[in-house]
N, CA, C and O atoms as a GROMACS GRO file, in nm:
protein
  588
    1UNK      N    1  11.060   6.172  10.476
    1UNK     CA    2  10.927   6.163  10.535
    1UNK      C    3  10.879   6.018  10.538
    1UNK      O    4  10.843   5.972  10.647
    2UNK      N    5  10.874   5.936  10.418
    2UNK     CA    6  10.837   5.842  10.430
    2UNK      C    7  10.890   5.711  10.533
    2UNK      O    8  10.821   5.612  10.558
    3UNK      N    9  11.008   5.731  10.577
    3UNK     CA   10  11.100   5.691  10.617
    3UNK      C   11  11.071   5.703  10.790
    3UNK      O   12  11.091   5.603  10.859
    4UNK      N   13  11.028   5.821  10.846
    4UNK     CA   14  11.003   5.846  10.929
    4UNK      C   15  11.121   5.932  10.992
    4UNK      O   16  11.155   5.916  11.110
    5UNK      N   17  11.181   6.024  10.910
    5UNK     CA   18  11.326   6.088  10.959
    5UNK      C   19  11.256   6.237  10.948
    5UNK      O   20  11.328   6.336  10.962
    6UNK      N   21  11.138   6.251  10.929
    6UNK     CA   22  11.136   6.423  10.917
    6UNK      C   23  11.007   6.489  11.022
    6UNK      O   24  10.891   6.448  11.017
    7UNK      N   25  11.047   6.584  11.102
    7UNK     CA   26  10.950   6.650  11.179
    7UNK      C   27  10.890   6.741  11.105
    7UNK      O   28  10.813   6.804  11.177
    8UNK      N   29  10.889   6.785  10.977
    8UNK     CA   30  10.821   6.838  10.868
    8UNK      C   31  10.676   6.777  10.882
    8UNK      O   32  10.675   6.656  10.863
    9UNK      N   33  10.533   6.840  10.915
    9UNK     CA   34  10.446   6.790  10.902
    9UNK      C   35  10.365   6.883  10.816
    9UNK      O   36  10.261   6.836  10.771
   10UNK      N   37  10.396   7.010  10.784
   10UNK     CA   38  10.258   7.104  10.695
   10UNK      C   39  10.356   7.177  10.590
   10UNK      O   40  10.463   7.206  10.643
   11UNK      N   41  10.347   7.208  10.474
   11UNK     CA   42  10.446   7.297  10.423
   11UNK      C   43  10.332   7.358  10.298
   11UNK      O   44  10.269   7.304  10.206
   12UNK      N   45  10.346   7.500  10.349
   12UNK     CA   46  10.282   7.602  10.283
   12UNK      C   47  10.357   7.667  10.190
   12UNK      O   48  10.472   7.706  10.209
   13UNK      N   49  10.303   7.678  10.106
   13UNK     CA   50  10.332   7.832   9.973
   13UNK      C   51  10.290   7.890   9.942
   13UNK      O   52  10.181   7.860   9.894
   14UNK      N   53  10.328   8.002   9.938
   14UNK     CA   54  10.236   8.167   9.938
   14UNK      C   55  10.308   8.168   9.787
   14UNK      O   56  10.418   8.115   9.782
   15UNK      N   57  10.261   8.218   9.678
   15UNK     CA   58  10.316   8.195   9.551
   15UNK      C   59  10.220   8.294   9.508
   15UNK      O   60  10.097   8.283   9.512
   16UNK      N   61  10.320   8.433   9.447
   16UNK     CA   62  10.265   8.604   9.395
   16UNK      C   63  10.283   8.594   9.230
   16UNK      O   64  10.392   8.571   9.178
   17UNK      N   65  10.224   8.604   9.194
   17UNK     CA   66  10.217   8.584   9.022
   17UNK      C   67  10.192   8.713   8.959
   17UNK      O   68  10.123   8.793   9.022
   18UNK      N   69  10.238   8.747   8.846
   18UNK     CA   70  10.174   8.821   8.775
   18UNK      C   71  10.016   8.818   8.697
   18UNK      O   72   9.912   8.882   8.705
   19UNK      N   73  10.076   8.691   8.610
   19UNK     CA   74   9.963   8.663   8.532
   19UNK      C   75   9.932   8.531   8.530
   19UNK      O   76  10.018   8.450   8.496
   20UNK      N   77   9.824   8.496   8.561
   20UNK     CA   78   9.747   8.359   8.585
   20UNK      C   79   9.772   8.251   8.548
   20UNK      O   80   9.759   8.145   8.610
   21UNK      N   81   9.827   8.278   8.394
   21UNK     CA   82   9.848   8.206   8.286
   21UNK      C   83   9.996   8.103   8.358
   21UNK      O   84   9.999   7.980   8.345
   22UNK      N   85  10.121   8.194   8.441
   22UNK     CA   86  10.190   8.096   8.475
   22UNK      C   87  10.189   7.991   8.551
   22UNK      O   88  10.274   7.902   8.552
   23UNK      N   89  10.070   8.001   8.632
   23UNK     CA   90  10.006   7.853   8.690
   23UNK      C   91   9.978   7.750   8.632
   23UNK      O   92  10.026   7.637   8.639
   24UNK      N   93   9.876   7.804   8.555
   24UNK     CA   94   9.869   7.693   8.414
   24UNK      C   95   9.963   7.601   8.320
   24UNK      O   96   9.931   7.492   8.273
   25UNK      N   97  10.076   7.664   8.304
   25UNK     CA   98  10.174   7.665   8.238
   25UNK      C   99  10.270   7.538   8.310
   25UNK      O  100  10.333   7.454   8.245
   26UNK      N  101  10.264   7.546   8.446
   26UNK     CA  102  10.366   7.491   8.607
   26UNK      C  103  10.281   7.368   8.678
   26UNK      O  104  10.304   7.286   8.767
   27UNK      N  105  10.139   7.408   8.566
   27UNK     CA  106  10.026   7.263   8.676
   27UNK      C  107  10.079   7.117   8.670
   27UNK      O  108  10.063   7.048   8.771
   28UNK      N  109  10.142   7.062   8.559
   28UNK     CA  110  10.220   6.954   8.481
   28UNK      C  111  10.344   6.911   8.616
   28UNK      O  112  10.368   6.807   8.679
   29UNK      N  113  10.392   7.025   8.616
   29UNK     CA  114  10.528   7.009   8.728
   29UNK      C  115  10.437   6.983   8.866
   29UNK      O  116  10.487   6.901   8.942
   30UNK      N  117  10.343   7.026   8.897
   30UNK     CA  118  10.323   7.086   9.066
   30UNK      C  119  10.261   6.977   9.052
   30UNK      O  120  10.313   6.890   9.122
   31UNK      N  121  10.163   6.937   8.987
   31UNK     CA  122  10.061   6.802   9.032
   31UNK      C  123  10.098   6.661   9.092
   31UNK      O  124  10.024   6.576   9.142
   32UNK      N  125  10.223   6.662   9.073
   32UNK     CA  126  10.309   6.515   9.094
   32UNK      C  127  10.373   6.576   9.254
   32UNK      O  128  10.364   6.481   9.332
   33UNK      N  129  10.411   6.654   9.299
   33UNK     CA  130  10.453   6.717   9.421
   33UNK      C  131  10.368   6.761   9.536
   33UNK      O  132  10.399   6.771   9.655
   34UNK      N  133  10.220   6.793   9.459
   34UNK     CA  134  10.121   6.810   9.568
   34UNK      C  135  10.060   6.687   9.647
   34UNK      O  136  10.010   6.676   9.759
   35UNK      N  137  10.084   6.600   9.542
   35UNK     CA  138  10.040   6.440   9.597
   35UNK      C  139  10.072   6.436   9.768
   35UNK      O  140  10.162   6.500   9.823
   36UNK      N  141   9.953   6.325   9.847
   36UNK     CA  142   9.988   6.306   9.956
   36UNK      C  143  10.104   6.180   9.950
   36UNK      O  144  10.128   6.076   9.888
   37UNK      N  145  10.159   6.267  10.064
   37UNK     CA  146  10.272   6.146  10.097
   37UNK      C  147  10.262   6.085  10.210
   37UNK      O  148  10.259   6.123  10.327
   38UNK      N  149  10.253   5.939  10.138
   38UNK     CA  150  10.165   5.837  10.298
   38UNK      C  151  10.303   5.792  10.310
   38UNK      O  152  10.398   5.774  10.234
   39UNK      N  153  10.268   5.776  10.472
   39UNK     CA  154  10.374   5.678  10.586
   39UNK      C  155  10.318   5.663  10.673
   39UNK      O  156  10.228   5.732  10.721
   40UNK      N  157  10.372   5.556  10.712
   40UNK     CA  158  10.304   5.472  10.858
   40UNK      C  159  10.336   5.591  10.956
   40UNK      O  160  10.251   5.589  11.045
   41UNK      N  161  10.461   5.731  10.982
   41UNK     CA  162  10.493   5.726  11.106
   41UNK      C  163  10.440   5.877  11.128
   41UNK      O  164  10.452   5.931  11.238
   42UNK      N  165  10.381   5.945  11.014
   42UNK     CA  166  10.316   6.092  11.028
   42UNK      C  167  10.255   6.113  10.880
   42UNK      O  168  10.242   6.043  10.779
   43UNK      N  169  10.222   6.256  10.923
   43UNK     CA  170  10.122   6.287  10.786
   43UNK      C  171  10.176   6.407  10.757
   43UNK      O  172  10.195   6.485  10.851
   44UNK      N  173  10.218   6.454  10.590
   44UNK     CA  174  10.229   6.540  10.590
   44UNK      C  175  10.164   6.628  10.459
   44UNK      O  176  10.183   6.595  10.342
   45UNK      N  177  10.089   6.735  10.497
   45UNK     CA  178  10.000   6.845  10.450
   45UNK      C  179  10.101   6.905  10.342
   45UNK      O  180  10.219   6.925  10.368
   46UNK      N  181  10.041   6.932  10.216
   46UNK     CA  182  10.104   7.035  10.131
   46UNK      C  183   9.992   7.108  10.089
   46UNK      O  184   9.899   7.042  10.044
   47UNK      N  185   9.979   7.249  10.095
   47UNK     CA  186   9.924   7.332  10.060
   47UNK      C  187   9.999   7.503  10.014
   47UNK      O  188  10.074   7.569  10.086
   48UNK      N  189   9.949   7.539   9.878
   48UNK     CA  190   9.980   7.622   9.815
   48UNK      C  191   9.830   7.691   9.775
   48UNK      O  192   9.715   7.653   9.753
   49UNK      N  193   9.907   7.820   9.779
   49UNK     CA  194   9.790   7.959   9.761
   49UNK      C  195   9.923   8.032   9.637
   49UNK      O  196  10.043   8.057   9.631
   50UNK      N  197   9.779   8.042   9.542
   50UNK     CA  198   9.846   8.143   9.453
   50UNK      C  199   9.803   8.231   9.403
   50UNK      O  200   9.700   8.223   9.337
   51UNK      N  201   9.878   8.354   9.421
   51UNK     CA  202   9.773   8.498   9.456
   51UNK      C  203   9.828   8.557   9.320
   51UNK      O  204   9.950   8.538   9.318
   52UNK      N  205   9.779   8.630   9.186
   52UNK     CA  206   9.787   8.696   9.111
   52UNK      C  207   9.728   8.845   9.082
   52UNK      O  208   9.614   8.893   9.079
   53UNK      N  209   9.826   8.883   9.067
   53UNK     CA  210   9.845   9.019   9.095
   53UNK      C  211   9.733   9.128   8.970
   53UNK      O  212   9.653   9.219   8.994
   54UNK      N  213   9.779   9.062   8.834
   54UNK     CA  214   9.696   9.118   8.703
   54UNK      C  215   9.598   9.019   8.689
   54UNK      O  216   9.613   8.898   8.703
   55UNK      N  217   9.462   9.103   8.650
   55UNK     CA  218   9.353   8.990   8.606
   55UNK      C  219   9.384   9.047   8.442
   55UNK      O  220   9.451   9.150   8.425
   56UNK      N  221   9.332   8.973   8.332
   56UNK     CA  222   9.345   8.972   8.196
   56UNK      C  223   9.453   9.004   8.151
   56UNK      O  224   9.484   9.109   8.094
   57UNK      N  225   9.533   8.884   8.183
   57UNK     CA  226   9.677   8.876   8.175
   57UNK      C  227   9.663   8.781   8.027
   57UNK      O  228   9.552   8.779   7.972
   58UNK      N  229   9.742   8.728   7.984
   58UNK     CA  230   9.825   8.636   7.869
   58UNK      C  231   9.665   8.525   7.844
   58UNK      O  232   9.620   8.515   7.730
   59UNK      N  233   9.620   8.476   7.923
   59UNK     CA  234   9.583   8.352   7.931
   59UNK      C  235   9.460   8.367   8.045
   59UNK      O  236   9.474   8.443   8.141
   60UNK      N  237   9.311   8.268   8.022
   60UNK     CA  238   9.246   8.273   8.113
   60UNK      C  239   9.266   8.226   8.246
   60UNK      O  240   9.376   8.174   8.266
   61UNK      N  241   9.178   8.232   8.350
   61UNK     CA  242   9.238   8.194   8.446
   61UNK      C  243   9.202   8.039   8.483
   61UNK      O  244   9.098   7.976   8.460
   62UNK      N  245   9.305   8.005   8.539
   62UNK     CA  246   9.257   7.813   8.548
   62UNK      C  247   9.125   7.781   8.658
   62UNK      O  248   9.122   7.805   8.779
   63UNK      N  249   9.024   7.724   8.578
   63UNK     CA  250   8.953   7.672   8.608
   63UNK      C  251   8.943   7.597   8.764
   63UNK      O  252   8.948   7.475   8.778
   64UNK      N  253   8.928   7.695   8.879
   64UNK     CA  254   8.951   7.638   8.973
   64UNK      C  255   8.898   7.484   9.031
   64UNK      O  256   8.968   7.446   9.125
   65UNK      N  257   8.820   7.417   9.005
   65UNK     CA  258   8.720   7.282   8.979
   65UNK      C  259   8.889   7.166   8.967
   65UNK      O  260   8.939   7.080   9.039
   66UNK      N  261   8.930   7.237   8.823
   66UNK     CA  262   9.021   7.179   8.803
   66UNK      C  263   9.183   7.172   8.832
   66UNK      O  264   9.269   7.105   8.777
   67UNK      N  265   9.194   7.274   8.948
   67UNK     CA  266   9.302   7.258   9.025
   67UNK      C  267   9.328   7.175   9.112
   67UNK      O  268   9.241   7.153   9.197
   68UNK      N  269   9.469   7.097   9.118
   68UNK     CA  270   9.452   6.938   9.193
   68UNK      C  271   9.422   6.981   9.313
   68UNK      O  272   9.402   7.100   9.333
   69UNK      N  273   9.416   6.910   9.388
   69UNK     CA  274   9.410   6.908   9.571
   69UNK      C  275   9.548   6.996   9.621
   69UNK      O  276   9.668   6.996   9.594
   70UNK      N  277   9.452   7.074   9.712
   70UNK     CA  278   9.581   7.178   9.780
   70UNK      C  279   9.622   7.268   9.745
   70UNK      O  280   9.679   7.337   9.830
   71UNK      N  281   9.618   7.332   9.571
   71UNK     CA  282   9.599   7.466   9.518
   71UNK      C  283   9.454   7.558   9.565
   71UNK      O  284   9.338   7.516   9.566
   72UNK      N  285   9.504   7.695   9.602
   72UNK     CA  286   9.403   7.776   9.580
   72UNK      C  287   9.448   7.917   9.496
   72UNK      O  288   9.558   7.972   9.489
   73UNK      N  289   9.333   7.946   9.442
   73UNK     CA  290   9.361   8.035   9.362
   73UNK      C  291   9.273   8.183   9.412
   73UNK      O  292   9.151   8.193   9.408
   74UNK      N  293   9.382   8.309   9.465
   74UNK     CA  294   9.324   8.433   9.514
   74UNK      C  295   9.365   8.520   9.390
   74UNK      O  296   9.436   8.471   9.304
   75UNK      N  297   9.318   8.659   9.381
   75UNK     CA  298   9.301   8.760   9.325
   75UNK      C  299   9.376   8.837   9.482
   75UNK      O  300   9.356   8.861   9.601
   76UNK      N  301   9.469   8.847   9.372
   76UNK     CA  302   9.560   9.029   9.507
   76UNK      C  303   9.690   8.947   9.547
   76UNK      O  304   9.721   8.827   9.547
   77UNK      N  305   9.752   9.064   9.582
   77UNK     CA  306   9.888   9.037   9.627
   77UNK      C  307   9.844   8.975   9.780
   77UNK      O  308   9.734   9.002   9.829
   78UNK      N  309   9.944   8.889   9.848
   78UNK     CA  310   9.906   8.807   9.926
   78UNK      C  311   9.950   8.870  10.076
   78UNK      O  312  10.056   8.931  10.087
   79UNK      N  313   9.867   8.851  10.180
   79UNK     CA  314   9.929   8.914  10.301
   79UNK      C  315   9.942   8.841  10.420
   79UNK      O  316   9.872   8.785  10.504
   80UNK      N  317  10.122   8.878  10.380
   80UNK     CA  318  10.198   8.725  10.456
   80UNK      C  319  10.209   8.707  10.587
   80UNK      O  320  10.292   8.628  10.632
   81UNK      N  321  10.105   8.798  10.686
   81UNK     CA  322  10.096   8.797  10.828
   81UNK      C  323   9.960   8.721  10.874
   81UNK      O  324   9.934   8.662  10.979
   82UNK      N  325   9.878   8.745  10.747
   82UNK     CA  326   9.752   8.635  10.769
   82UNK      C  327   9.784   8.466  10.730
   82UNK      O  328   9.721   8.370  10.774
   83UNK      N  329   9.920   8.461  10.618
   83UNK     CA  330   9.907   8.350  10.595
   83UNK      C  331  10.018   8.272  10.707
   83UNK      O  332  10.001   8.153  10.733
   84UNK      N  333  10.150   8.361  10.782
   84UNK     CA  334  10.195   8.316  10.886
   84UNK      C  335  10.131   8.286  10.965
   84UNK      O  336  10.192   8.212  11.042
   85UNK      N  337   9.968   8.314  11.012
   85UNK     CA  338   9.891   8.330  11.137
   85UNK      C  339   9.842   8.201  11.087
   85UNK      O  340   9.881   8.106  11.155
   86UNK      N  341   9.744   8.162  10.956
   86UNK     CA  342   9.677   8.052  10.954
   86UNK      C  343   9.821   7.901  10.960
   86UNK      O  344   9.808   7.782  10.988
   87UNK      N  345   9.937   7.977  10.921
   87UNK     CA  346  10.019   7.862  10.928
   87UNK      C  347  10.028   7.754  11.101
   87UNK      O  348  10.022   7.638  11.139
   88UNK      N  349  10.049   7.908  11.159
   88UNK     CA  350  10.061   7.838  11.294
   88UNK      C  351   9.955   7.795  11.363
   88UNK      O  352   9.968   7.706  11.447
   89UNK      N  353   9.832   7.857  11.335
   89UNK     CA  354   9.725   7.808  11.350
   89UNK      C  355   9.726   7.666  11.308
   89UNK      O  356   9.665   7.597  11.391
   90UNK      N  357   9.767   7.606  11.220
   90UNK     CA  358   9.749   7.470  11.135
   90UNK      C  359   9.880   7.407  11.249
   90UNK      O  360   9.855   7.292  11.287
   91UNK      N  361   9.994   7.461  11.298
   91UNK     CA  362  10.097   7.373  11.323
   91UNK      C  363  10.013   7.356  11.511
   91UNK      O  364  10.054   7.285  11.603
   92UNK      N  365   9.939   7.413  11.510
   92UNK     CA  366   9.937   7.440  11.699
   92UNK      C  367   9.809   7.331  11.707
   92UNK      O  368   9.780   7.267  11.808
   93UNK      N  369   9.718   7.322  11.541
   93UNK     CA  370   9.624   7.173  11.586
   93UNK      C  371   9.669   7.119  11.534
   93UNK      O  372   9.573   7.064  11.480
   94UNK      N  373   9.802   7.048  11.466
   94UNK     CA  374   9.849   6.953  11.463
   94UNK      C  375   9.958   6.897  11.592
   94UNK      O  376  10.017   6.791  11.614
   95UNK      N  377   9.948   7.021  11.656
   95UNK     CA  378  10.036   6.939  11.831
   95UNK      C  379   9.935   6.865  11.866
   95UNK      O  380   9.956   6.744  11.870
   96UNK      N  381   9.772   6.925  11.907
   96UNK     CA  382   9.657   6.854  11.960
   96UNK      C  383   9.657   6.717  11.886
   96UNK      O  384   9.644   6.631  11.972
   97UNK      N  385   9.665   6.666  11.774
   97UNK     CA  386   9.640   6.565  11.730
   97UNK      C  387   9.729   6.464  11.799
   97UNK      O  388   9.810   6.470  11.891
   98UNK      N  389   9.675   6.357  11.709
   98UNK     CA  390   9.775   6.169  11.819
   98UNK      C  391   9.897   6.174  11.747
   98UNK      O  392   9.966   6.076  11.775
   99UNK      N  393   9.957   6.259  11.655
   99UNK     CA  394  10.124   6.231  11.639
   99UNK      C  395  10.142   6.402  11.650
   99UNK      O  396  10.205   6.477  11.574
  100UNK      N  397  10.086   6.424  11.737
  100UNK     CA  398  10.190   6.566  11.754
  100UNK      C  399  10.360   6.516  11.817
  100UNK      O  400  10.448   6.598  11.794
  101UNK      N  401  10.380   6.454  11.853
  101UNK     CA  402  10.511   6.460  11.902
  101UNK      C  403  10.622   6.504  11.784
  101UNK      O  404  10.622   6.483  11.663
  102UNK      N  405  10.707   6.567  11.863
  102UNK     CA  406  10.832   6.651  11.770
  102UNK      C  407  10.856   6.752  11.689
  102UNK      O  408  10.953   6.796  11.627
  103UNK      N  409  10.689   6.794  11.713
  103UNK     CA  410  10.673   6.948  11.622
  103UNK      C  411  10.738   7.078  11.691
  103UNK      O  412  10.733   7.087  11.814
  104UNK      N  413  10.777   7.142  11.643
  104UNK     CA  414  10.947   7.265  11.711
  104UNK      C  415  10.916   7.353  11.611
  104UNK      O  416  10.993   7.339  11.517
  105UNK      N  417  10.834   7.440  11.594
  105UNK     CA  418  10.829   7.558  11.558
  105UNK      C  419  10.806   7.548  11.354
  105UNK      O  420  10.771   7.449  11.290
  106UNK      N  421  10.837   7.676  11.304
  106UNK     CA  422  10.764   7.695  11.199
  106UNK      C  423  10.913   7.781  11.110
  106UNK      O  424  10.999   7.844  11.172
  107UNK      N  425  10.911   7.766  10.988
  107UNK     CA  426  11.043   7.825  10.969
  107UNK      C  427  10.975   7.882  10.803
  107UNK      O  428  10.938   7.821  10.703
  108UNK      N  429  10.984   8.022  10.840
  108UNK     CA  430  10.921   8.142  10.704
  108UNK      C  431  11.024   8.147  10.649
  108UNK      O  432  11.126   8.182  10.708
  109UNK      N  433  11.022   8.103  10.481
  109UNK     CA  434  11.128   8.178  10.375
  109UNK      C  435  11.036   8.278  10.231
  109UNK      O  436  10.927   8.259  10.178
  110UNK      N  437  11.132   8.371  10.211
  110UNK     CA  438  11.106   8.425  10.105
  110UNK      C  439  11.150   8.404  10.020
  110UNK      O  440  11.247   8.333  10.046
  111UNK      N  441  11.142   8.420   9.921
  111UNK     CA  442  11.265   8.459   9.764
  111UNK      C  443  11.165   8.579   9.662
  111UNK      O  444  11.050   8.567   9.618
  112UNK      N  445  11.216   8.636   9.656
  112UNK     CA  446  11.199   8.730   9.555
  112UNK      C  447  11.219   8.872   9.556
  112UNK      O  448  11.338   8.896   9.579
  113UNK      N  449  11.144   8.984   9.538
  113UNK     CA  450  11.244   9.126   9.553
  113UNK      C  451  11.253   9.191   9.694
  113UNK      O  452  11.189   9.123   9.774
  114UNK      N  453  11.288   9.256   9.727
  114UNK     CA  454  11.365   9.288   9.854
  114UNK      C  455  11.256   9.341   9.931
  114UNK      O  456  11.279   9.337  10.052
  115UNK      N  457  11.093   9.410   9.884
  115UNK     CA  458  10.989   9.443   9.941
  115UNK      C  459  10.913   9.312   9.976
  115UNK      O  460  10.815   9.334  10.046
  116UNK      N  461  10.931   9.203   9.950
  116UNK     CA  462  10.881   9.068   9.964
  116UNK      C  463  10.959   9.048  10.076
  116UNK      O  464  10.894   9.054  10.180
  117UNK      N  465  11.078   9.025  10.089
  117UNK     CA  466  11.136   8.997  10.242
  117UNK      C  467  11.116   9.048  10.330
  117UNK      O  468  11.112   8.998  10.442
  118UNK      N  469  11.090   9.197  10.291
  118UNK     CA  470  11.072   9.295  10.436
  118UNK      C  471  10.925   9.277  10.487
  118UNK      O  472  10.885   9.299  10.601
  119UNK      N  473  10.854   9.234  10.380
  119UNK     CA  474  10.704   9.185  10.411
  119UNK      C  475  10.685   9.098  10.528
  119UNK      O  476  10.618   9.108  10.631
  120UNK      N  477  10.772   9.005  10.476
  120UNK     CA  478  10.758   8.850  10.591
  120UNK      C  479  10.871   8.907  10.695
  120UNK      O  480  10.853   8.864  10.809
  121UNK      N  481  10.944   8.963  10.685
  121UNK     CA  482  11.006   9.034  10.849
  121UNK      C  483  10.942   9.061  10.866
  121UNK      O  484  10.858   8.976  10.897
  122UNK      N  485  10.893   9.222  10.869
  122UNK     CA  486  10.769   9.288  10.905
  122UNK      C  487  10.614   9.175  10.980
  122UNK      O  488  10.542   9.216  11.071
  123UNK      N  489  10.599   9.051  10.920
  123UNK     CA  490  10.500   9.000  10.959
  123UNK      C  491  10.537   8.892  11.086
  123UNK      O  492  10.454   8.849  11.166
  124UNK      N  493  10.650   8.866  11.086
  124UNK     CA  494  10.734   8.735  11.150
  124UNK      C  495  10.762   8.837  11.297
  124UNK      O  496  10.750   8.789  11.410
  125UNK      N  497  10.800   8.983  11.272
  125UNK     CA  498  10.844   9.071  11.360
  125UNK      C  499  10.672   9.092  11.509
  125UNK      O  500  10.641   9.087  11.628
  126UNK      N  501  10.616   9.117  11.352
  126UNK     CA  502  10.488   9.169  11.457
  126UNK      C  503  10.396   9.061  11.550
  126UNK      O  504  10.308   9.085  11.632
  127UNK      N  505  10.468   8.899  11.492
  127UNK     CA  506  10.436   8.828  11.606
  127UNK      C  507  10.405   8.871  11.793
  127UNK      O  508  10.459   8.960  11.858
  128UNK      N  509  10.330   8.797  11.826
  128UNK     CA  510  10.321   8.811  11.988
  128UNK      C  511  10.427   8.763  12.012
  128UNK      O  512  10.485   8.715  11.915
  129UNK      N  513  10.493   8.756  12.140
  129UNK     CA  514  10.592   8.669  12.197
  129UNK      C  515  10.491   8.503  12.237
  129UNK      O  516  10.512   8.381  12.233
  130UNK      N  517  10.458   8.530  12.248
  130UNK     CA  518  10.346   8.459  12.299
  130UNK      C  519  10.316   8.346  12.198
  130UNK      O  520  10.352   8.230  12.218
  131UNK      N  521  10.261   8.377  12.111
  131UNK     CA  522  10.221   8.304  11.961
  131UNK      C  523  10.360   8.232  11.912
  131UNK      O  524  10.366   8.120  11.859
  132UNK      N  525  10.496   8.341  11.946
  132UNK     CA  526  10.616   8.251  11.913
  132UNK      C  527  10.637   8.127  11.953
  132UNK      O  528  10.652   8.017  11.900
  133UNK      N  529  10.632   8.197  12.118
  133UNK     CA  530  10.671   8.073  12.195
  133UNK      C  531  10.582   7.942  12.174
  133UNK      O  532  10.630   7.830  12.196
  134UNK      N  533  10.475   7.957  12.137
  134UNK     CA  534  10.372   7.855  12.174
  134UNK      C  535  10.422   7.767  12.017
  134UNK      O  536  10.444   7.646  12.026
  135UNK      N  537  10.431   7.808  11.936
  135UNK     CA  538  10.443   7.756  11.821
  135UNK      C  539  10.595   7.655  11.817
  135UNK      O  540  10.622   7.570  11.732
  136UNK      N  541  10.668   7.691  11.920
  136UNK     CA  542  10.810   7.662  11.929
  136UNK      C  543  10.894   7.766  11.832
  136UNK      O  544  10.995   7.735  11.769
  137UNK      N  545  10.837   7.881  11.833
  137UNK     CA  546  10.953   7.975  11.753
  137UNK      C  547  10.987   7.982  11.578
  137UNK      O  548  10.997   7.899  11.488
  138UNK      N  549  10.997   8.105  11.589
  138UNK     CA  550  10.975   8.155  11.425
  138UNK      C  551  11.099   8.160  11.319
  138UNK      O  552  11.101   8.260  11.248
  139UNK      N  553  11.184   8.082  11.303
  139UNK     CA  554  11.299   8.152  11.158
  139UNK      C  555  11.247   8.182  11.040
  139UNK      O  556  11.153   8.125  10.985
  140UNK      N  557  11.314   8.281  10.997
  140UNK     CA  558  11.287   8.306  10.912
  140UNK      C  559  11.427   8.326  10.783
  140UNK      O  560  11.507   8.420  10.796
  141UNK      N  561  11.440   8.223  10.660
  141UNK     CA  562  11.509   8.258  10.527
  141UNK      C  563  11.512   8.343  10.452
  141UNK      O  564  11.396   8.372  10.423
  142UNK      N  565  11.562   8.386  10.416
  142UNK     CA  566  11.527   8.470  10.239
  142UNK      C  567  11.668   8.493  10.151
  142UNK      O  568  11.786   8.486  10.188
  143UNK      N  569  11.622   8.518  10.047
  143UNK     CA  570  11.651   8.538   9.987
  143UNK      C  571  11.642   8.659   9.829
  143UNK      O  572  11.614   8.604   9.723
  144UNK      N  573  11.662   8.782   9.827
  144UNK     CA  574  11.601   8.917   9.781
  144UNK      C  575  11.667   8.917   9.691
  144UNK      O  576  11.781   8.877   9.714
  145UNK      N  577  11.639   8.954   9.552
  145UNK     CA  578  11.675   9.029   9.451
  145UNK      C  579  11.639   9.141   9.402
  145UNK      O  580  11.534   9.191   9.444
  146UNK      N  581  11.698   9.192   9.324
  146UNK     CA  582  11.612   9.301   9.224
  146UNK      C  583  11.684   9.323   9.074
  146UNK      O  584  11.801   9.308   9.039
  147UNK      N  585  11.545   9.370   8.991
  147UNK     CA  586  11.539   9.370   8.879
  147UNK      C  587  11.675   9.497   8.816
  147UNK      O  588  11.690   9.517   8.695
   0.00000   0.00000   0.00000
């Protein structure tokens, strides 16, 4: 990026937790990665949502005030057709802007149990054709396990 070699301009994370407490625990690691990364030749956005599933879990919940820039913190399992929609929403006004050039679509990955992948199919599927095309087109990764 800094370099000016990457058409990477927004990169989102949808991040499903159990208990609150492991955010807290991961803030040390994530705070040095959320940082903006300046370059002369684009800008690029990091933003993470982290949705927890149990309230009065292990540990209180982090003090949202004090979450760095670009964390948000929801209550509920997360629904990955609203957050594909605000994604492309974010990639379609960053074409409008003065360095839109070279933006080519949006690329969804999962990792985790096999109802999590079928989620983001299921949401990647029920796209318009329309919304695809305009975005420059949808891939989608994963990767599924189970317990």
């Amino acid at each position: 990026h800094a370099a000016g070699r990457s058409r990477v301009r927004s990169i989102e994370v949808v991040w499903a937790i159990a208990d609150p407490s492991a955010l807290s625990a991961l803030l040390p690691v994530l705070r040095p990665l959320l940082r903006p990364r300046p370059s002369p030749h684009s800008a690029l956005a990091i933003r993470m949502t982290v949705h927890y599933t149990r309230a009065g879990g292990r540990g209180p919940l982090p003090d949202p005030s004090r979450l760095p820039t670009g964390i948000h913190l929801r209550a509920g399992r997360p629904d990955l057709l609203r957050a594909l929609d605000s994604a492309i929403d974010r990639v379609l006004d960053a074409r409008a802007g003065p360095s839109a050039h070279g933006t080519s679509g949006v690329v969804a990955a999962a990792c985790g149990p096999h109802e999590l992948v079928a989620q983001l199919e299921s949401a990647v599927g029920s796209l318009s054709w329309e919304r695809w095309r305009d975005v420059g087109g949808v891939e989608t990764v994963s990767e599924a396990f189970a317990f």
